[in-house]
FIMARRO-397769 format. One record per residue: residue number from 1; x, z, y of N, C-alpha, C in turn. Coordinates in pm, 1 decimal, always signed. Example, Ala and Ser with C-alpha at 12.3 -4.5 7.8 and 13.67 -1.06 7.14 Angstrom:
2
(node 1,(+1319.0,+780.0,-569.0),(+1230.0,+780.0,-450.0),(+1320.0,+780.0,-330.0))
(node 2,(+1285.0,+708.0,-225.0),(+1367.0,+714.0,-106.0),(+1290.0,+787.0,+3.0))
END
This chain:
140
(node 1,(+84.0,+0.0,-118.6),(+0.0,+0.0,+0.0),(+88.1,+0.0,+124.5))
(node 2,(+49.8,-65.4,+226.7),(+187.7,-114.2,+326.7),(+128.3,+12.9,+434.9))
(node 3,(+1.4,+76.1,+422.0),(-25.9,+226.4,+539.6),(-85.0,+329.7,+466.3))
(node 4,(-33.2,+422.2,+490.3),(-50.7,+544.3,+439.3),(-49.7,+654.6,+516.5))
(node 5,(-100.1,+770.7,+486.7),(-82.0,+893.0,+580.6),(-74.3,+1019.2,+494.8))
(node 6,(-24.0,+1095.6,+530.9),(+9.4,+1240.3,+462.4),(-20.4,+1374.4,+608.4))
(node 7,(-136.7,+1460.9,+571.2),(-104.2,+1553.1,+682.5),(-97.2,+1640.6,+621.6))
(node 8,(-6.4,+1773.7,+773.5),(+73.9,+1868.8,+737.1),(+37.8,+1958.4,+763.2))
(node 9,(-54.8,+2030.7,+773.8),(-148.5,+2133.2,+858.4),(-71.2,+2225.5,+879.6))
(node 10,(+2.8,+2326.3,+789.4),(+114.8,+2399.3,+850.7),(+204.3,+2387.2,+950.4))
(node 11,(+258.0,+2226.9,+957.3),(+314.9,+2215.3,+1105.7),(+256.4,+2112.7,+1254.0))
(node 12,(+105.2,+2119.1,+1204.4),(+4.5,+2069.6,+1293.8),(+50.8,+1903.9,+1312.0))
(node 13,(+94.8,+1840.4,+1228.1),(+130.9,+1761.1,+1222.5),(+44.8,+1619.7,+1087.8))
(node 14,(+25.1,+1491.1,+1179.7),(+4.3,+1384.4,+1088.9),(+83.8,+1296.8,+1071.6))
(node 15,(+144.2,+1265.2,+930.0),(+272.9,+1168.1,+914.5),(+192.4,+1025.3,+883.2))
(node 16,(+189.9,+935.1,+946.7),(+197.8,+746.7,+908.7),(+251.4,+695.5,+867.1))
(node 17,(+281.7,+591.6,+751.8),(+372.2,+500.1,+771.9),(+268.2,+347.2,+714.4))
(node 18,(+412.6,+265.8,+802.5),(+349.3,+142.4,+762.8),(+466.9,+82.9,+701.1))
(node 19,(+440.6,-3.9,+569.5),(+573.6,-87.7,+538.8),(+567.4,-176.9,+512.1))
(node 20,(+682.9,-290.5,+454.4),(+637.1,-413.2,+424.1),(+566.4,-470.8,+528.1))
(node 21,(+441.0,-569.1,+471.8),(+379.1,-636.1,+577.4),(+285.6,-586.8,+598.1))
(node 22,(+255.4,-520.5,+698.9),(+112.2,-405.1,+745.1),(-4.7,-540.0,+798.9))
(node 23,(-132.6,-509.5,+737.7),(-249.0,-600.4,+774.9),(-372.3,-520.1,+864.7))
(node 24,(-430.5,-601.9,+915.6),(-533.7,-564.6,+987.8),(-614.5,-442.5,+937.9))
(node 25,(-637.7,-431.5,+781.8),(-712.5,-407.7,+690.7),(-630.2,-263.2,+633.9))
(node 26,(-478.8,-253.1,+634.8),(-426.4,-141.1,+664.3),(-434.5,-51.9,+752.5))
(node 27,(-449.9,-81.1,+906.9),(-501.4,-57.5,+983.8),(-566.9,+35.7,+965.0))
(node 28,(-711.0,-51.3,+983.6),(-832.8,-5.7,+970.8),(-856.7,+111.2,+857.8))
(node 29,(-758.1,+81.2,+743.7),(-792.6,+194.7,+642.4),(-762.8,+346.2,+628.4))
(node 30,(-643.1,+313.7,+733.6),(-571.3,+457.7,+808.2),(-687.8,+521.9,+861.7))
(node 31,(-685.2,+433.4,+991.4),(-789.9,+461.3,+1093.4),(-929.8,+563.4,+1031.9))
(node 32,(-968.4,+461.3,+952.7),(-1104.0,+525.5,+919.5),(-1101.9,+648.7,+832.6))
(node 33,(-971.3,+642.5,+750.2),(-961.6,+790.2,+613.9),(-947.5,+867.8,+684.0))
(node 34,(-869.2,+911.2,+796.4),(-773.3,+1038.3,+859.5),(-936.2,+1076.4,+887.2))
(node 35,(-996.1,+1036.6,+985.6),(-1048.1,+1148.4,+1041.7),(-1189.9,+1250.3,+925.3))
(node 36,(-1148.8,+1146.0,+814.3),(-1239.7,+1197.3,+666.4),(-1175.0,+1303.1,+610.8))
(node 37,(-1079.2,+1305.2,+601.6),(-965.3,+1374.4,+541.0),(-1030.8,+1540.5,+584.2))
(node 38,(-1027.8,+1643.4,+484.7),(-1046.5,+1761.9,+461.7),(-925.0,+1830.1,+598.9))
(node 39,(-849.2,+1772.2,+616.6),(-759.2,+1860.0,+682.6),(-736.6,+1777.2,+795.5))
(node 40,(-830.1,+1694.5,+846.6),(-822.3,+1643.1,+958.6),(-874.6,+1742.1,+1044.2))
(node 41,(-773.9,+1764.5,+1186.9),(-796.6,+1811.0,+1284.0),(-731.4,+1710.3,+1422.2))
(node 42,(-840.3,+1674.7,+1537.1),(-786.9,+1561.8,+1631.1),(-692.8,+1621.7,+1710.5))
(node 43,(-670.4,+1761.1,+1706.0),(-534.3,+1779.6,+1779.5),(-389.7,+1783.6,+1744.0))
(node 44,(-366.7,+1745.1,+1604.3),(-258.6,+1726.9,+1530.6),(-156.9,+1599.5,+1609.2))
(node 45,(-69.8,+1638.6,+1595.3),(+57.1,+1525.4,+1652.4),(+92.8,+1430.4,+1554.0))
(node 46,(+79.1,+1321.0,+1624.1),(+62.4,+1200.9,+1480.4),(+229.9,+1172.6,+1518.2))
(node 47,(+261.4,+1135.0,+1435.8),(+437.7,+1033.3,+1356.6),(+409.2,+927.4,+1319.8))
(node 48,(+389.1,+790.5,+1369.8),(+405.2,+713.1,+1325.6),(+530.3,+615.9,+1278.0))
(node 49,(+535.9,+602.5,+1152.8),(+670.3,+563.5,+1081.1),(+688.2,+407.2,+1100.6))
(node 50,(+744.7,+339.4,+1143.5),(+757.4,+206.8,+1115.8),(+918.7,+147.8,+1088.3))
(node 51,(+1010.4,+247.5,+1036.8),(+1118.4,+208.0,+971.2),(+1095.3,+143.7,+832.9))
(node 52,(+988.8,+110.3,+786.2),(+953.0,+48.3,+682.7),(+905.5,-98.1,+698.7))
(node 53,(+886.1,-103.4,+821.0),(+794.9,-233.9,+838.3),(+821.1,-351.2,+851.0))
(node 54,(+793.6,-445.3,+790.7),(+864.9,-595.9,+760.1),(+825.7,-723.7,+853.7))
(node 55,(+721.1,-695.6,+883.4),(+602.5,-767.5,+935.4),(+473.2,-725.0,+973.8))
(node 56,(+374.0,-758.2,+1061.4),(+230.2,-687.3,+1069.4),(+171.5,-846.5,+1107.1))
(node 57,(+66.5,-827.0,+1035.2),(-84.2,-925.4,+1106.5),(-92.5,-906.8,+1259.4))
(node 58,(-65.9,-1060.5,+1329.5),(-83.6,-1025.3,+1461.1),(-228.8,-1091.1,+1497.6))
(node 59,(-353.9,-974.5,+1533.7),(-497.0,-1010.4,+1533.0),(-475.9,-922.3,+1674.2))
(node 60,(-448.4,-927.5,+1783.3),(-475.4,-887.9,+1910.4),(-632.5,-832.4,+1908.9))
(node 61,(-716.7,-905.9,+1877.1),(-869.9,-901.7,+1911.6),(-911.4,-780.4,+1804.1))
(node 62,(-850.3,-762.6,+1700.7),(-900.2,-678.2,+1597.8),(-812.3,-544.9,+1612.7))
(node 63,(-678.8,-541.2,+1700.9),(-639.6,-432.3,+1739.4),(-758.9,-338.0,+1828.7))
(node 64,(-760.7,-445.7,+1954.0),(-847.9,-438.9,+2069.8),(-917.0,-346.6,+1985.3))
(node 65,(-1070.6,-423.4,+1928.5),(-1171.9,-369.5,+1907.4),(-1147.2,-266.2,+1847.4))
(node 66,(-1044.6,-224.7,+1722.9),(-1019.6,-93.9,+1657.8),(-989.3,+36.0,+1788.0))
(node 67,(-894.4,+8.0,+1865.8),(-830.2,+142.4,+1921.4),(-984.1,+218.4,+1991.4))
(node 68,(-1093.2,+84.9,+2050.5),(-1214.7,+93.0,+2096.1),(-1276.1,+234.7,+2058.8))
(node 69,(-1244.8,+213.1,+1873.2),(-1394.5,+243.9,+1795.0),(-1259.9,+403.9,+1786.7))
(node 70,(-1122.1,+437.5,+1797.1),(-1042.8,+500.4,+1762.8),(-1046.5,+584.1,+1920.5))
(node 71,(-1057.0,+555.7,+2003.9),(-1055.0,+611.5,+2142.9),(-1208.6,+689.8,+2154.3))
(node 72,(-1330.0,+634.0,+2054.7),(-1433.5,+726.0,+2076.2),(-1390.9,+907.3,+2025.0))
(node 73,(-1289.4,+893.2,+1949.9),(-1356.2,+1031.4,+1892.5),(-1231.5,+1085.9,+1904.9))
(node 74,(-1117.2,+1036.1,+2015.3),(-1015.3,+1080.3,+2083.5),(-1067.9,+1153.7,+2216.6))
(node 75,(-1176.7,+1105.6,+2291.3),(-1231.7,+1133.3,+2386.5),(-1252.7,+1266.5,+2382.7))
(node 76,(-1307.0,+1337.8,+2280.0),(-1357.4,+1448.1,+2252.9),(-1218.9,+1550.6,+2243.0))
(node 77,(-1130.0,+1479.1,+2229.3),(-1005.0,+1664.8,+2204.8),(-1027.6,+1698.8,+2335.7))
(node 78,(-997.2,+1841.7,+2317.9),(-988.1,+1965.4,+2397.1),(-847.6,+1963.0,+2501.7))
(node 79,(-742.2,+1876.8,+2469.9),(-616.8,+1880.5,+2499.7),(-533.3,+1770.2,+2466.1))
(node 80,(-432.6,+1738.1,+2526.6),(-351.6,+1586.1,+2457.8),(-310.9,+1588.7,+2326.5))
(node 81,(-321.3,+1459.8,+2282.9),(-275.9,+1465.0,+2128.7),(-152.4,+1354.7,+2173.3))
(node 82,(-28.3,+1390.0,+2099.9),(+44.8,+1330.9,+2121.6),(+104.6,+1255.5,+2000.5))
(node 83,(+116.4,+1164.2,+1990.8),(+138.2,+1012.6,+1938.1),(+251.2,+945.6,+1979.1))
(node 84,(+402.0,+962.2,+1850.0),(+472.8,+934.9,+1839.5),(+542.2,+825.6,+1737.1))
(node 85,(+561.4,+707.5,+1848.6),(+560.7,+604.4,+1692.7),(+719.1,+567.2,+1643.7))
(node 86,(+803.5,+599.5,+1576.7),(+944.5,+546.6,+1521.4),(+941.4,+403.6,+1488.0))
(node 87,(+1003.1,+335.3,+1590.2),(+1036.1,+178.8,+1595.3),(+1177.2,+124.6,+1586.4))
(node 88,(+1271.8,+127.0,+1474.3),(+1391.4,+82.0,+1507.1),(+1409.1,-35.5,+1485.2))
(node 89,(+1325.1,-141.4,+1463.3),(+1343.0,-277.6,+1462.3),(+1258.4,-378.3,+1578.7))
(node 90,(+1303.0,-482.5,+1569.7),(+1237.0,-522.7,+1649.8),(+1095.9,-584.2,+1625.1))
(node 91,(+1067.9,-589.7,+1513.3),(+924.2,-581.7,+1424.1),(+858.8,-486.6,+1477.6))
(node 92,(+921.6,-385.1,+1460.4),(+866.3,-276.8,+1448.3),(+819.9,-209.8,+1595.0))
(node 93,(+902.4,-250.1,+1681.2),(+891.7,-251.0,+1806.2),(+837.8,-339.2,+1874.6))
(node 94,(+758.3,-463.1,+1813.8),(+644.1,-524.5,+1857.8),(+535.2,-489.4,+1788.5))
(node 95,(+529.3,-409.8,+1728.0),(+382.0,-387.4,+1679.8),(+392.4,-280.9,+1761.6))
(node 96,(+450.2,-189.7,+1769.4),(+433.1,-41.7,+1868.2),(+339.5,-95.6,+1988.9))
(node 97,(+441.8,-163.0,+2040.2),(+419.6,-216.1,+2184.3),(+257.6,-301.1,+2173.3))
(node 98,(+234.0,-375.7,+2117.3),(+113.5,-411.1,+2056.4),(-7.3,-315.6,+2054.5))
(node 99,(+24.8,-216.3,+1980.5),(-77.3,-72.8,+2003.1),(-50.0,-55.0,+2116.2))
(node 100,(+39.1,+22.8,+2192.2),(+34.0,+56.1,+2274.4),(-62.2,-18.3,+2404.7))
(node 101,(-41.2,-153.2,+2409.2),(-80.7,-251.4,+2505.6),(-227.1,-243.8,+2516.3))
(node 102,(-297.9,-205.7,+2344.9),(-428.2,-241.7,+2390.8),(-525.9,-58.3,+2398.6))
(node 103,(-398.2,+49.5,+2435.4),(-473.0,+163.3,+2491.5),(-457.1,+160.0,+2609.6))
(node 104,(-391.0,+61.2,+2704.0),(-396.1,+49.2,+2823.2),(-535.8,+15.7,+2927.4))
(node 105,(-577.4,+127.8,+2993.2),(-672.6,+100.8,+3005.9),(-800.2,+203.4,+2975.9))
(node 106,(-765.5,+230.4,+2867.6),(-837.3,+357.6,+2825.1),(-814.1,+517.3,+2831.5))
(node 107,(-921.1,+566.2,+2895.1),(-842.6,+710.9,+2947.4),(-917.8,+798.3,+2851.7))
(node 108,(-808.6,+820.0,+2787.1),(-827.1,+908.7,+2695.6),(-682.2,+1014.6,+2638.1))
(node 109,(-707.7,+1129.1,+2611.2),(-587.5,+1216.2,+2612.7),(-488.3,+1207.6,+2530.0))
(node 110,(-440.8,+1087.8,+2465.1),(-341.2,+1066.7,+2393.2),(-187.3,+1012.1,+2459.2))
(node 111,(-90.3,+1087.8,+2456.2),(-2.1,+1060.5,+2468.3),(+117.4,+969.2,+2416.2))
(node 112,(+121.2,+866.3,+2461.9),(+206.8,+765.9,+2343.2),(+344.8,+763.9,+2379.8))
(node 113,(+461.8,+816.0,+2286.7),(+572.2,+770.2,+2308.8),(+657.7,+676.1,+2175.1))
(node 114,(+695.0,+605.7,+2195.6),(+788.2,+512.6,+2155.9),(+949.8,+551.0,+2092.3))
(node 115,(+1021.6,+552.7,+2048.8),(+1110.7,+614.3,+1986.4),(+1186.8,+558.4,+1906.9))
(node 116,(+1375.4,+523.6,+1921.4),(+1408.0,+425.8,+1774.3),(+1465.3,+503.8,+1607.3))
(node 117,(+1478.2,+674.6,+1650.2),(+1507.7,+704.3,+1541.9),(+1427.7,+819.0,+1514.6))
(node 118,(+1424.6,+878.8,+1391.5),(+1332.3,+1009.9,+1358.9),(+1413.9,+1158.9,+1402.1))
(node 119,(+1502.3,+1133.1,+1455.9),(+1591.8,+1223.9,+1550.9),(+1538.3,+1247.7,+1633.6))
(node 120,(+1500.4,+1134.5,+1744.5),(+1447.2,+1167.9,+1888.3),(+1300.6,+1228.1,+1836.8))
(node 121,(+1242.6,+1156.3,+1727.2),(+1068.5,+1209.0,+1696.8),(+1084.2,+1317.2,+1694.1))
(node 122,(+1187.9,+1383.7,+1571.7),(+1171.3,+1531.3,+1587.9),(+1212.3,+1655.8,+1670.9))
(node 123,(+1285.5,+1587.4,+1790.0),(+1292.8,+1640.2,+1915.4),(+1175.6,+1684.9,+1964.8))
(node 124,(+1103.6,+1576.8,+2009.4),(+963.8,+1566.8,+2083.4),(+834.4,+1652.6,+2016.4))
(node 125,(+849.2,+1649.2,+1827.2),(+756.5,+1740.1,+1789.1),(+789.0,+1881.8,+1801.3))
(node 126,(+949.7,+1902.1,+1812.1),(+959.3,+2008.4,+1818.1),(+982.7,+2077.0,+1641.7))
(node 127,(+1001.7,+1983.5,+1547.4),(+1083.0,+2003.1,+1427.8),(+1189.3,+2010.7,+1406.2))
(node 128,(+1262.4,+2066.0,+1355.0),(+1426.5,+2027.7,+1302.8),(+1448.2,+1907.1,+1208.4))
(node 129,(+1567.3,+1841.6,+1214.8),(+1517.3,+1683.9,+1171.8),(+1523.6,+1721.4,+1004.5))
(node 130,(+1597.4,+1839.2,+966.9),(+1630.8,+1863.4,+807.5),(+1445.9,+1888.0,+782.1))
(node 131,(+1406.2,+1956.8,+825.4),(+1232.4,+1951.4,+787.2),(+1182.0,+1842.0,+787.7))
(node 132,(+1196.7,+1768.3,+887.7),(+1113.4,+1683.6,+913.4),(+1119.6,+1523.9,+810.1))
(node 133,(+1240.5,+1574.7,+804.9),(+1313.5,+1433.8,+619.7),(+1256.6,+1519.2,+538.9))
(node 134,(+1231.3,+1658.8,+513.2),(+1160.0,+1667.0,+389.2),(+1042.4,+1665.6,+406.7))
(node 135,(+970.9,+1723.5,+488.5),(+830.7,+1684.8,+439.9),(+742.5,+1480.4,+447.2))
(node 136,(+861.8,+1420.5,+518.1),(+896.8,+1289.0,+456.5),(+920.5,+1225.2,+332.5))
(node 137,(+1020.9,+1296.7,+258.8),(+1009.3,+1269.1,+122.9),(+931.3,+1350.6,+13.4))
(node 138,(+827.6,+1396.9,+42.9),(+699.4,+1432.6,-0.5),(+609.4,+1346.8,-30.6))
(node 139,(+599.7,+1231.6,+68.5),(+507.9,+1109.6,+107.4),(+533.7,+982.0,-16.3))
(node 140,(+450.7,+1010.3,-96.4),(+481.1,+874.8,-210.2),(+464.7,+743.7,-133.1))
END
């Protein structure tokens, strides 16, 4: 499966990744499980992984409309959720930028930063990076 998610409730944290060639339909499947998920909470700090990523479906219009239907029930936190995506390629750093482009516009309390190694991520969450590789290699 090229998207997946693992959350960490002990360190208020949601891990992503995308690999290989991530599709529209990956996407969307993230999107829609997390907030199903038993241990979903919208104030958790998302990680998004894209040191895996080979390629993504470029559907602009189907980003668009997703972050849409993803910004409704962002609206509602109490406080910023902050949204950190690991991009060290340049793949990988056009799909970031890609998301990023189409929350422009929308005011809603998510904080997006951009990032090329899981060093700086776990700066910003406020993990030590030796934690933060293991509860990484947890993630089948």
């Amino acid at each position: 499966m090229a998207g997946l998610f693992r959350i960490f409730p002990e360190h208020n944290l949601v891990y992503v990744r995308y690999s290989g060639l991530a599709t529209i339909a990956d996407y969307i499947s993230v999107v829609q499980e997390y907030p199903r998920h038993p241990d979903f909470d919208l104030h958790r700090t998302n990680l998004i992984d894209l040191r895996f990523l080979e390629d993504f479906e470029r559907d602009y219009a189907s980003v668009l409309k997703l972050q849409a239907h993803t910004a409704e029930y962002a609206l509602s936190a109490r406080a910023d959720i902050l949204s950190i995506t690991v991009a060290p390629s340049q793949v990988a750093q056009e799909a970031a930028k890609l998301i990023a482009r189409s929350w422009e516009g929308l005011e809603t309390p998510v904080v997006r930063r951009i990032v090329p190694t899981m060093e700086e991520a776990s700066t910003l969450i406020g993990i030590n990076i030796e934690t933060l590789e293991g509860l990484i290699k947890q993630v089948a």
